[in-house]
C-alpha positions in Angstrom: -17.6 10.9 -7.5 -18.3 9.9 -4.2 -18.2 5.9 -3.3 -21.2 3.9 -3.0 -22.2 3.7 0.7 -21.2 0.6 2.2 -19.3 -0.7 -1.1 -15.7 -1.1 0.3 -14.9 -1.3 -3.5 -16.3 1.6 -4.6 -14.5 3.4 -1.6 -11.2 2.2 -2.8 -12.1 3.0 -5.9 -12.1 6.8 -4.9 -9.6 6.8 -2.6 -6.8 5.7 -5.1 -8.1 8.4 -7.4 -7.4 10.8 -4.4 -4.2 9.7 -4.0 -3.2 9.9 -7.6 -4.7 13.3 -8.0 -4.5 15.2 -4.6 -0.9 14.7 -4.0 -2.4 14.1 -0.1 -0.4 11.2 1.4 -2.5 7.7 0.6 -2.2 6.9 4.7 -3.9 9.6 6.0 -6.6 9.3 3.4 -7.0 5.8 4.1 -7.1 6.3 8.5 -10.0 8.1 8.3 -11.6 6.3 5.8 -10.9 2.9 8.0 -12.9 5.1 11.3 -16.4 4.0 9.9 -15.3 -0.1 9.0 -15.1 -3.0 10.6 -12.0 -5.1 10.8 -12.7 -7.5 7.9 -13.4 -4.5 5.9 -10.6 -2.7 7.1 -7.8 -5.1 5.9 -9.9 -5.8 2.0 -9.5 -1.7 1.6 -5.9 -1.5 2.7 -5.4 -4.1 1.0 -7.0 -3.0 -2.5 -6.2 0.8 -2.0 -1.8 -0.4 -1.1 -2.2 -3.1 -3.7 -3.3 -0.7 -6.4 -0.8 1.8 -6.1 2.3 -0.5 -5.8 1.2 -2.4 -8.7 -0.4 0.7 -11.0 1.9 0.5 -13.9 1.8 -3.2 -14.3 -2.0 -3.1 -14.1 -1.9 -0.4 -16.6 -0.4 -2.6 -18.8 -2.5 -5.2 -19.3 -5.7 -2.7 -19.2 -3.9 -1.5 -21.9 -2.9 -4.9 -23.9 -6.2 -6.3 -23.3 -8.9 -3.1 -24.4 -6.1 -2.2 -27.4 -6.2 1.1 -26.0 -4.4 3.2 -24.5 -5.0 4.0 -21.2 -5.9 8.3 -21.9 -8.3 6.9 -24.6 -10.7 5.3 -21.6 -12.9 6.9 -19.9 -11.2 8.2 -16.7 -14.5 7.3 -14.6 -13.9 3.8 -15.5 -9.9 3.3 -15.2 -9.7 3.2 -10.8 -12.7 0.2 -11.6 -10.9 -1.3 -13.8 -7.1 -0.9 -11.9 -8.4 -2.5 -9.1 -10.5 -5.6 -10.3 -7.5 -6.4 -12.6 -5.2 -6.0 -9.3 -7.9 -8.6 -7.9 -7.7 -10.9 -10.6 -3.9 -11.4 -11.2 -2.9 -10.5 -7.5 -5.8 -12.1 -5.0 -5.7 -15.4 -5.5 -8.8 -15.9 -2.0 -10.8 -13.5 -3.8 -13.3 -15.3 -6.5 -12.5 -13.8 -9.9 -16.7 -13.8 -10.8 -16.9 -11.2 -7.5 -14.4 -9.1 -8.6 -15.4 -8.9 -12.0 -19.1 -7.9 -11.2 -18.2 -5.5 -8.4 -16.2 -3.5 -11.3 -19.1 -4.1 -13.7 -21.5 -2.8 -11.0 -18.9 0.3 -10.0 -19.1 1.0 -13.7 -22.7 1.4 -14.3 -23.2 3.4 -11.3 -20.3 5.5 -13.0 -21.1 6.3 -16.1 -23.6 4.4 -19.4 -23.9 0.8 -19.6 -21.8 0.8 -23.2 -19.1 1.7 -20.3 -19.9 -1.1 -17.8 -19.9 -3.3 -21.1 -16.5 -2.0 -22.3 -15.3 -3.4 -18.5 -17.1 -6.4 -18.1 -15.6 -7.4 -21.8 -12.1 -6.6 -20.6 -11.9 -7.9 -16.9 -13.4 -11.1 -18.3 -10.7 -11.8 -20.9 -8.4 -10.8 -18.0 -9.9 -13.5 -15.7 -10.2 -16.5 -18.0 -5.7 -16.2 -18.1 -5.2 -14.4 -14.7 -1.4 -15.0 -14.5 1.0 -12.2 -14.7 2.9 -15.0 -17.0 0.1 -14.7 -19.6 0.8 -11.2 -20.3 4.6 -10.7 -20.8 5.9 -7.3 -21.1 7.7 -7.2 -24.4 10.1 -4.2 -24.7 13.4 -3.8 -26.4 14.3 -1.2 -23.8 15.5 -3.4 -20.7 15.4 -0.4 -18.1 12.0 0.1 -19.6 10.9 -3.5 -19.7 12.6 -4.0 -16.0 9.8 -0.8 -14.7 7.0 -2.0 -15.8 7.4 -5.5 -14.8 8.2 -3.9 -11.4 5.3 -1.0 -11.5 8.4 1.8 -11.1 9.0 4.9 -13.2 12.0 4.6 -16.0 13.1 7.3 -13.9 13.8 5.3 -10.7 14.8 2.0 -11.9 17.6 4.1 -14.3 18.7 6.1 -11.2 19.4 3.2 -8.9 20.5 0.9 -11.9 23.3 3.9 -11.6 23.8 4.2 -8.3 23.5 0.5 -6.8 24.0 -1.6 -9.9 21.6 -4.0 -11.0 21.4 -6.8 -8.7 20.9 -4.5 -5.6 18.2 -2.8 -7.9 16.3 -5.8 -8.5 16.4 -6.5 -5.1 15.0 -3.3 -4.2 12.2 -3.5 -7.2 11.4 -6.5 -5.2 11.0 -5.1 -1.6 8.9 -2.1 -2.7 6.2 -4.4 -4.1 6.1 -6.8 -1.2 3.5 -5.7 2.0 4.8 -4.1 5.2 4.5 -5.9 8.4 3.5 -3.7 11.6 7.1 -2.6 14.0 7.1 -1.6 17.0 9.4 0.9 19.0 9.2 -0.4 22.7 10.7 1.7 25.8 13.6 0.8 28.4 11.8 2.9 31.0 8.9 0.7 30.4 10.2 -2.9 30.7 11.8 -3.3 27.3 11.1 -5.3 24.6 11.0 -8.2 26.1 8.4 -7.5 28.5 6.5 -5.7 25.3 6.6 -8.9 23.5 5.5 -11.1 26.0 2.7 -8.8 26.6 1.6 -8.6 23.1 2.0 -12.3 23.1 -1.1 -12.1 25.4 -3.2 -10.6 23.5 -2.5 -12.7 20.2 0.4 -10.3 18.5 3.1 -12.7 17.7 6.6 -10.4 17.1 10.3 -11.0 17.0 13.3 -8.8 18.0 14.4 -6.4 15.5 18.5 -6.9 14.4 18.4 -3.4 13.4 16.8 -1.7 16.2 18.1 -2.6 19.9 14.4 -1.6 21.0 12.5 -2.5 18.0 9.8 -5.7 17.4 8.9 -6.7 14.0 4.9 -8.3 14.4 4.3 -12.0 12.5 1.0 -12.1 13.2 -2.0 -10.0 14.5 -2.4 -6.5 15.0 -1.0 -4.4 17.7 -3.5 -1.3 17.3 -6.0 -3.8 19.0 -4.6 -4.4 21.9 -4.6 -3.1 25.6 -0.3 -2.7 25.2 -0.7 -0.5 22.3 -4.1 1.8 24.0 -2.2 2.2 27.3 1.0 3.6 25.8 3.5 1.0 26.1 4.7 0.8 22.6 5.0 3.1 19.5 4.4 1.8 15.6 7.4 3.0 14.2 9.7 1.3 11.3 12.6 -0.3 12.5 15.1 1.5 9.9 13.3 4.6 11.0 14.3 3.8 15.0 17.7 2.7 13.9 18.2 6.2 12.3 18.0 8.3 15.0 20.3 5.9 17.2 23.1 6.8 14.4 25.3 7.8 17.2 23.6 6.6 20.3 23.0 9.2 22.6 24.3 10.0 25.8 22.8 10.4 29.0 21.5 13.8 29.6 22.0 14.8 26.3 20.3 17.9 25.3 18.5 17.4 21.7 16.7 19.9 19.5 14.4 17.6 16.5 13.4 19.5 13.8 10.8 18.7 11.3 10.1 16.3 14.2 6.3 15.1 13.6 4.6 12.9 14.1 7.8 12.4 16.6 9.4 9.1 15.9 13.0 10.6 16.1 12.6 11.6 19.5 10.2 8.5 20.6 13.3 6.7 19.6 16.0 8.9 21.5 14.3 8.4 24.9 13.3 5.3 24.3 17.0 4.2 24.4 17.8 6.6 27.1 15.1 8.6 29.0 17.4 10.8 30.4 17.8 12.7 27.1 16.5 16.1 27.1 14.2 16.7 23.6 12.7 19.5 22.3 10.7 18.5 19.4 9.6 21.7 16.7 7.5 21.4 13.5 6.0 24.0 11.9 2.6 22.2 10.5 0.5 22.8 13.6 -1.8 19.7 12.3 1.3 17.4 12.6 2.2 19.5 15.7 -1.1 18.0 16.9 -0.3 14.5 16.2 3.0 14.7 17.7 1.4 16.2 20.7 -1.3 13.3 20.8 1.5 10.5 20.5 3.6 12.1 23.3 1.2 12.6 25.6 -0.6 8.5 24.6 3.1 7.3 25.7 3.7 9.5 29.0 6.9 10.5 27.5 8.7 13.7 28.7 9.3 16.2 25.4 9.0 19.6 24.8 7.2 20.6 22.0 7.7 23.7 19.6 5.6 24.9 16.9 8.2 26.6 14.3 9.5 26.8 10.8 13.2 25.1 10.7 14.1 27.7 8.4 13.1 30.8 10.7 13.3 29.4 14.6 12.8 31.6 17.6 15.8 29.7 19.7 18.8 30.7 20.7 20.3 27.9 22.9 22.4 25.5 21.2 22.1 21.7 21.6 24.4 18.8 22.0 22.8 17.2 18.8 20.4 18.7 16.5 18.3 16.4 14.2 17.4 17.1 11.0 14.9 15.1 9.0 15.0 16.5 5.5 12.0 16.7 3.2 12.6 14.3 0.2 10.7 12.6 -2.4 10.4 9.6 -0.1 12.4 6.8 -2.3 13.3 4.9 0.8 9.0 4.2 1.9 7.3 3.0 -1.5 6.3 -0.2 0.8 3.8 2.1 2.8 3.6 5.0 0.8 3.3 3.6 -2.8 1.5 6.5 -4.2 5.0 9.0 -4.3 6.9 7.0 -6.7 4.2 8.3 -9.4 4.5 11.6 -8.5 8.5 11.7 -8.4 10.7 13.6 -11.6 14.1 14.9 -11.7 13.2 18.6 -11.1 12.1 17.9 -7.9 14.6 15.9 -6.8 16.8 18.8 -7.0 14.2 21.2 -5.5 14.0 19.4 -2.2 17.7 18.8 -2.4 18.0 22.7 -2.2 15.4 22.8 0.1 17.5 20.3 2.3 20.5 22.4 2.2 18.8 25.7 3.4 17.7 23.4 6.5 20.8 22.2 7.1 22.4 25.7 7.4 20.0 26.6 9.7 19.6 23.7 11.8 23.9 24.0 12.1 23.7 27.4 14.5 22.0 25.2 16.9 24.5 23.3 17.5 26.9 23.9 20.7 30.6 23.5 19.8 32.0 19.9 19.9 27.8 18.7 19.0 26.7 17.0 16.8 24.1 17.3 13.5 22.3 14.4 12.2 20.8 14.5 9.1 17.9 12.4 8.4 16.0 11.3 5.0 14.0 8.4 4.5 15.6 8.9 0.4 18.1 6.9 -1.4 18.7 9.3 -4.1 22.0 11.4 -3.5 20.8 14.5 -4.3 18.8 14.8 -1.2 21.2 13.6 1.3 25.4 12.7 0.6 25.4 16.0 -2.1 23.0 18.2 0.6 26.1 17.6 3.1 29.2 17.9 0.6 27.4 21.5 -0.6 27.1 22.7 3.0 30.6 21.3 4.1 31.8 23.2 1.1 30.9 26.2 2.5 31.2 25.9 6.1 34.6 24.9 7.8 33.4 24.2 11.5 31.8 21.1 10.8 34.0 17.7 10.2 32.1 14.1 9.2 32.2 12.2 12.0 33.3 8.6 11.8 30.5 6.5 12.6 32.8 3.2 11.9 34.1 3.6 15.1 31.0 4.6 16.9 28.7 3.0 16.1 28.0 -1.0 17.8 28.4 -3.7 15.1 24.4 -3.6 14.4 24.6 -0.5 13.1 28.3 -0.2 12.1 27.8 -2.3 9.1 25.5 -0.2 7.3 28.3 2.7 7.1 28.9 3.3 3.6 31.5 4.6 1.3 32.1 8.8 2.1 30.9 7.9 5.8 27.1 8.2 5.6 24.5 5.1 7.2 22.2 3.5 4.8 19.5 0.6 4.7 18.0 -0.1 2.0 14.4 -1.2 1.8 14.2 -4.9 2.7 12.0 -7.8 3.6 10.8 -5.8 6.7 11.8 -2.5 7.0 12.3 0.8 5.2 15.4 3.0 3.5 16.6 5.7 5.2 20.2 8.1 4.7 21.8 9.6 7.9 24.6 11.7 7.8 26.5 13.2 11.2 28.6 16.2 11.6 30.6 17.3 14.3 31.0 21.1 14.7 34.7 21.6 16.0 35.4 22.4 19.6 
């Protein structure tokens, strides 16, 4: 159903069914929705839309607790009404509780019969005379069960990295998924640093401090860099800081010849010459829409990459490159902040599909590289499948490439994220995303 023109409600309203049903990325959906608002209206749709999705399983729950129903037993034109007046109520403490409730009545009606817009206005009212997460408790003998929907995660995850991190390190990630993103900023040597950046921005009301992650990264505390002069004239790059830091894991070399595959929309190589603008990049993808974007940020920033439109699995080259950079496809583990809308669509089976996916990248990615380069592989996923076991399966197999030891070269900022088996990990935190890098040598 479309949304009710000029109802930034109703618009979110659609949009998070879109995103739960179109397996389209929630972002892109939400840019070009944002092209016809005004700032104000902007940040209450991000807002509701981001909102929604990271807390969908807790809102569930009370829908649930509330109506006595389950949540398949409503009518499915009322549940995205519903979902995001109860994320209103127990979430939005500046927005009155009477507005949200009437907007959801009204979004109902215009839905479906008014025994429907009853059925809500009953339910969000009940909702809004306790609207404290404390006044509906999630009572569940099963603690990995209890723990995921107090979080809004699938069992799936919070079992997974109950396994693989233990459970304060869990908790703590539960935590960080749920919590909004703040903007970051890749800034460029050859363009004054950071420091100049961040005086600039200063100007023009963005308020940001150094990264302690990225050596060229800003992380903004207040304002938004998309409206300023800095951002339109191409001086800096919206990238996540982990993200930055990832393709700095080893720093490269002056003059360095780089091949990135599965580059789009091109923060890998962004970040490369941003730390040294000597580096030679050729950047590939085979989605010629991404291509396009990629294209459109080079050419905004004035930056000097060659770009390739091909498949990494079939590529016209036959050069070889002192590092090759390989950002896997993955279910995304490491970017529920910004993308909350994957961890519903995440199960075991595809874990293991991408993982094999991964591994037929990797093999190809490896001829590209000259003897004594390197391969860096890249996801933005914490679950092992997808990156440490995609490296020990190709290593298995392949006797030319060695693990390099990034303890020993990598500076301190970056050295302390090494992890046991000799991979770099983050983990989501307070400002930044997960990502997994691995690095091979192929011997001399």
């Amino acid at each position: 159903m479309s949304p009710e023109p000029g109802n930034v409600r109703s618009l979110a309203a659609e949009i998070v069914e879109r995103a739960l049903s179109s397996g389209r990325p929630v972002d892109g959906i939400l840019r070009r929705a944002e092209a016809d608002l005004g700032a104000r209206d902007r940040g209450l749709l991000r807002e509701l839309v981001l909102g929604t999705l990271r807390w969908l399983r807790r809102l569930d729950f009370v829908i649930e607790a509330v109506s006595s129903r389950q949540l398949k037993a409503i009518d499915p034109a009322l549940v995205s009404p519903l979902r995001l007046a109860v994320y209103q109520l127990l979430f939005l403490d500046r927005i009155p509780a009477h507005a949200a409730v009437d907007e959801a009545v009204k979004e109902a009606r215009r839905r479906t019969h008014r025994g429907g817009a009853g059925f809500v206005n009953a339910v969000l009212r009940r909702i809004a005379r306790s609207p404290e997460l404390e006044s509906w408790p999630v009572e569940d003998a099963d603690p990995i069960r209890r723990l995921a929907i107090e979080s809004s995660h699938p069992d799936l995850l919070v079992d997974r990295w109950m396994r693989i991190f233990g459970d304060q390190a869990t908790r703590e990630l539960l935590e960080a998924n749920n919590r909004p993103k703040p903007w970051q900023i890749l800034t460029f040597r050859s363009k004054g640093g950071r420091d100049l950046a961040a005086s600039r921005l200063a100007g023009e009301g963005v308020q940001t401090s150094p990264s302690t992650l990225a050596p060229m990264g800003l992380v903004v505390e207040a304002g938004n860099p998309l409206n300023t002069d800095v951002f339109s004239s191409g001086s800096i790059y919206l990238q996540d800081v982990a993200s930055q830091a990832a393709a700095l894991v080893p720093p490269p070399t002056r003059s360095e010849r780089v091949v990135d595959l599965a580059a789009a929309p091109g923060g890998k190589s962004f970040s490369l010459q941003s730390f040294e603008d000597e580096v030679e990049v050729l950047a590939s993808d085979r989605n010629w829409r991404r291509m396009r974007t990629l294209r459109e940020n080079r050419d905004r920033l004035g930056l000097r990459i060659q770009l390739l439109q091909a498949d990494a699995l079939r590529l016209p080259l036959r050069a070889t490159f002192d590092r090759v950079v390989l950002d896997l496809p993955c279910t995304g583990t490491g970017t529920l902040r910004k993308n909350p809308e994957l961890k519903w669509r995440i199960s075991e089976a595809e874990i293991q599909r991408l993982g094999t996916q991964g591994l037929q990248m990797v093999r190809s990615g490896a001829e590209l590289v000259k003897p004594g380069g390197i391969l860096s592989v890249v996801t933005c996923s914490l679950e092992p499948e997808e990156n440490d076991q995609v490296v020990t399966r190709f290593l298995a197999t392949n006797g030319e490439f060695e693990v390099v030891p990034l303890r020993t070269e990598l500076p301190a900022a970056l050295a302390d994220q090494v992890v046991d088996g000799g991979g770099w990990q983050v983990l989501p935190q307070d400002v930044h995303d997960g990502f997994t890098v691995h690095v091979l040598r192929r011997c001399p």
